[in-house]
C-alpha positions as CSV (number, residue, x, y, z in Angstrom):
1,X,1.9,17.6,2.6
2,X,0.2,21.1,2.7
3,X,-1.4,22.4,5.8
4,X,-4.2,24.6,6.2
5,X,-6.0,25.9,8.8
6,X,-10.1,25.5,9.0
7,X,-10.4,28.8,11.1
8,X,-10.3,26.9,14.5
9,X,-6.6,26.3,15.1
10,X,-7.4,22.7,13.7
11,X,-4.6,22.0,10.8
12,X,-5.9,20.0,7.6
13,X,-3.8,18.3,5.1
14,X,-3.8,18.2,1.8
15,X,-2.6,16.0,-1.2
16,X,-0.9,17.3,-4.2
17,X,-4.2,17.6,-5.9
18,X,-5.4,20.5,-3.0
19,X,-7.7,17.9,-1.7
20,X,-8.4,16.9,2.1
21,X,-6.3,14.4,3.0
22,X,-9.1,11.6,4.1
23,X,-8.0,8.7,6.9
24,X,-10.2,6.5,7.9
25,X,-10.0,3.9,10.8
26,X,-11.5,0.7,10.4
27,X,-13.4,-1.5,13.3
28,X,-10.2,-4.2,12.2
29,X,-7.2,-5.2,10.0
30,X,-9.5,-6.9,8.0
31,X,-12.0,-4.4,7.7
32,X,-8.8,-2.4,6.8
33,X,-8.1,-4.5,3.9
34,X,-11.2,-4.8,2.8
35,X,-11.4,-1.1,2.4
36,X,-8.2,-0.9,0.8
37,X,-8.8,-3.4,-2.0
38,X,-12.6,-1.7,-3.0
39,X,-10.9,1.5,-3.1
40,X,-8.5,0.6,-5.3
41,X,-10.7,-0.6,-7.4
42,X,-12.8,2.5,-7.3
43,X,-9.8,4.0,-8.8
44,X,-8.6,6.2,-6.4
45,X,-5.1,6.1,-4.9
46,X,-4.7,4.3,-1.2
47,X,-2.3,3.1,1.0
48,X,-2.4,1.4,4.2
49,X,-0.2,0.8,7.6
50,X,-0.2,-2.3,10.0
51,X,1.7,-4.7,11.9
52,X,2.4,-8.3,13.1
53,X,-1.4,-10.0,14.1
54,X,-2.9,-7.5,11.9
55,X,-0.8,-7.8,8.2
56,X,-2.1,-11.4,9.2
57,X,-5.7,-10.2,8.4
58,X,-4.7,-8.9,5.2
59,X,-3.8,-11.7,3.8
60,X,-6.7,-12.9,1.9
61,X,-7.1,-9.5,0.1
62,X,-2.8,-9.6,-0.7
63,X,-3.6,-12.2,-3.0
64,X,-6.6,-10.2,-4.3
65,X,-4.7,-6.7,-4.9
66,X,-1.8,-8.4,-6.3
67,X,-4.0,-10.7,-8.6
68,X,-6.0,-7.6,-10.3
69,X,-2.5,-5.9,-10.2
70,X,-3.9,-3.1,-8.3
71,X,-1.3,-0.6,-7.4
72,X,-0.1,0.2,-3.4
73,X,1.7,0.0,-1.1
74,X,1.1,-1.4,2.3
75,X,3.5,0.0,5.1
76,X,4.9,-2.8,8.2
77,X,6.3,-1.8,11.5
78,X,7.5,-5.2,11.4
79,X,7.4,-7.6,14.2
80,X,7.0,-10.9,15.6
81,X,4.1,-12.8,15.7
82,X,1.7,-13.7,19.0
83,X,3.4,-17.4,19.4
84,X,3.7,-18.7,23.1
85,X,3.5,-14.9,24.3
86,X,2.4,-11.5,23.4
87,X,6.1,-9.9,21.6
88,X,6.6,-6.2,19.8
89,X,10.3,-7.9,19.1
90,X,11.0,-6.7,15.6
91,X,12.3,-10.6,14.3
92,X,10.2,-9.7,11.0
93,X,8.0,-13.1,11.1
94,X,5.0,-10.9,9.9
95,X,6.6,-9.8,6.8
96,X,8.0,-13.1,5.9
97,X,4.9,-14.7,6.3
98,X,3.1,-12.8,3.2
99,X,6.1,-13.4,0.7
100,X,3.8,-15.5,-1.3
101,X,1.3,-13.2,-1.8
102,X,2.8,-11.4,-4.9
103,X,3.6,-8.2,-3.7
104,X,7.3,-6.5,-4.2
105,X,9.2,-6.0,-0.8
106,X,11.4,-3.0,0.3
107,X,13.1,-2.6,3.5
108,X,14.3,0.8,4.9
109,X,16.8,0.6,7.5
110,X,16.4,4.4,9.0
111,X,13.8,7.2,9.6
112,X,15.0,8.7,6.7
113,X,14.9,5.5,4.3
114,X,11.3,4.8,5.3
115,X,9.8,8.4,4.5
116,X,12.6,8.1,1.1
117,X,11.4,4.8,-0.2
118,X,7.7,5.4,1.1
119,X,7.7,8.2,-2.4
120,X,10.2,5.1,-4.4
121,X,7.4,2.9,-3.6
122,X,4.6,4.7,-4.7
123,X,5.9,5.5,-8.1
124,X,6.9,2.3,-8.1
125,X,3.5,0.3,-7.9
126,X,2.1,2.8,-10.0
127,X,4.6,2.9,-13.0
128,X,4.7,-1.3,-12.3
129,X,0.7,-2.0,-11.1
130,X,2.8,-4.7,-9.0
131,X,1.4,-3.7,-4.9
132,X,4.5,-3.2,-2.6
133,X,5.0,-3.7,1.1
134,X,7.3,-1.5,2.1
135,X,8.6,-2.5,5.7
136,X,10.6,-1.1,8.5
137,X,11.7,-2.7,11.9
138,X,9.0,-2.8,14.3
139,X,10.5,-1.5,17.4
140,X,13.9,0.3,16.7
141,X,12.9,2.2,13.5
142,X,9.4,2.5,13.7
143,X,9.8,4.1,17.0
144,X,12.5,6.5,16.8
145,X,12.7,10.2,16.6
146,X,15.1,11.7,14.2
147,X,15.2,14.3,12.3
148,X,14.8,13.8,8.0
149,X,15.2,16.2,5.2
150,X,11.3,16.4,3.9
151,X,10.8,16.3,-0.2
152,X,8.4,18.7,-0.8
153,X,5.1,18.6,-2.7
154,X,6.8,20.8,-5.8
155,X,9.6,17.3,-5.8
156,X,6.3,15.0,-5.5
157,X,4.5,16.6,-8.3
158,X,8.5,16.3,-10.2
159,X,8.4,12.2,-9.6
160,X,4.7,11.3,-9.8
161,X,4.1,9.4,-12.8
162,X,0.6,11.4,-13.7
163,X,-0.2,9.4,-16.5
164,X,-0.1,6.0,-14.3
165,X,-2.3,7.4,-12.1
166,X,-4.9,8.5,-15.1
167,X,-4.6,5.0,-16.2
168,X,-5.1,3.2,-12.7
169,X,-8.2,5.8,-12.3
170,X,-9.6,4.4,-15.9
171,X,-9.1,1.2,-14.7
172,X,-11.7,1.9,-12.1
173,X,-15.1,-0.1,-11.7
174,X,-17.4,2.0,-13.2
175,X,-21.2,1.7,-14.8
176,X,-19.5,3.8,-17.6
177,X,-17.1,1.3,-18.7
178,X,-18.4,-1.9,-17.3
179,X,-15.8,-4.8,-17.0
180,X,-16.1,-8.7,-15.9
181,X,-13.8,-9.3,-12.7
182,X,-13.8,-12.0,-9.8
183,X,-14.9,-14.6,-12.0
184,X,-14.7,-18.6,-12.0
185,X,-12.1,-20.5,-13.9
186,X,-11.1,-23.6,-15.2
187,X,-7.5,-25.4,-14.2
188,X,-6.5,-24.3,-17.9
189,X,-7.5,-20.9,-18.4
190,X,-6.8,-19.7,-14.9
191,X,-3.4,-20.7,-15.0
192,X,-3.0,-18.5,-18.4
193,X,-3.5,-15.6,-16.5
194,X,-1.5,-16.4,-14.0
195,X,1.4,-16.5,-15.9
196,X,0.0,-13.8,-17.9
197,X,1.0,-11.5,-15.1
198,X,4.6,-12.3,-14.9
199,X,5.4,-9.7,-17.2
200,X,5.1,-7.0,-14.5
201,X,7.7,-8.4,-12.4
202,X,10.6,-8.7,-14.5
């Protein structure tokens, strides 16, 4: 990411298009997902982070995003779940959990994996429009301090699939090129679509 600074010592980030690099945190998980899926559909490119309890709260809106084959990818620290006692014990029971929900799964084992498959990932989902959750352990890796070898926005611009991301953005919900979506079906015809789908997972 480029950094510049606003004239007050403050450092801002920017994405490979120059732009501010916007983060916004939500009042919950939920309200996390929520925001995550509308964006999507708004076209714009958006990722998310979470753990155990709170990739819980996501899951309605898994289903959605991987239903509308809406390109992401969702980032885990993952951990155990709140059973008989509070635990940040990395057993993974929060990942497991979402299998179902249609997303592609990638582990990284070290600091170094988890900022090289965070770029895999993301040209990934957007060369596949399958979402990913890309997931790390909870405690050991998601907590350590190493040192990594950075690829550079000149490398990012090399490996971003630009014409994906002009096709997710035409995708978008717009008054321009209104489209049907969320809709009611039948037994019959929403099971065709269903298996319509399976031909971005092979």
């Amino acid at each position: 990411w480029a950094a510049t600074d606003d004239g007050h010592g403050v450092k801002k980030f920017l994405n490979l298009w120059g732009q501010e690099l916007k983060v916004v945190e939500m009042q919950s998980e939920a309200g996390a997902a929520g925001a995550l899926h509308g964006a999507l559909n708004s076209g714009s490119l958006a990722t998310t982070y979470t753990a155990s309890q709170g990739l819980l709260l996501y899951i309605p809106n898994l289903y959605k995003i991987a239903g509308e084959l809406l390109p992401t990818v969702i980032h885990v620290a993952a951990r155990a779940l709140t059973g008989q006692a509070l635990s940040i014990y990395g057993d993974h029971s929060d990942v497991m959990l979402v299998r179902g929900t249609g997303l592609a799964m990638v582990s990284s084992f070290t600091v170094q994996e988890a900022h090289d498959m965070a770029i895999v990932t993301q040209v990934s989902t957007l060369n596949s429009r399958v979402p990913f959750l890309h997931f790390m352990d909870g405690f050991r890796t998601s907590h350590e301090i190493n040192k990594i070898k950075l690829v550079n926005d000149d490398q990012l611009n090399e490996l971003m699939p630009w014409e994906r991301v002009e096709e997710h953005r035409q995708r978008a919900l717009s008054p321009m090129h209104p489209s049907q979506r969320g809709t009611a079906q039948a037994p019959d015809v929403f099971m065709q679509l269903v298996e319509s789908s399976n031909k971005h997972y092979d």
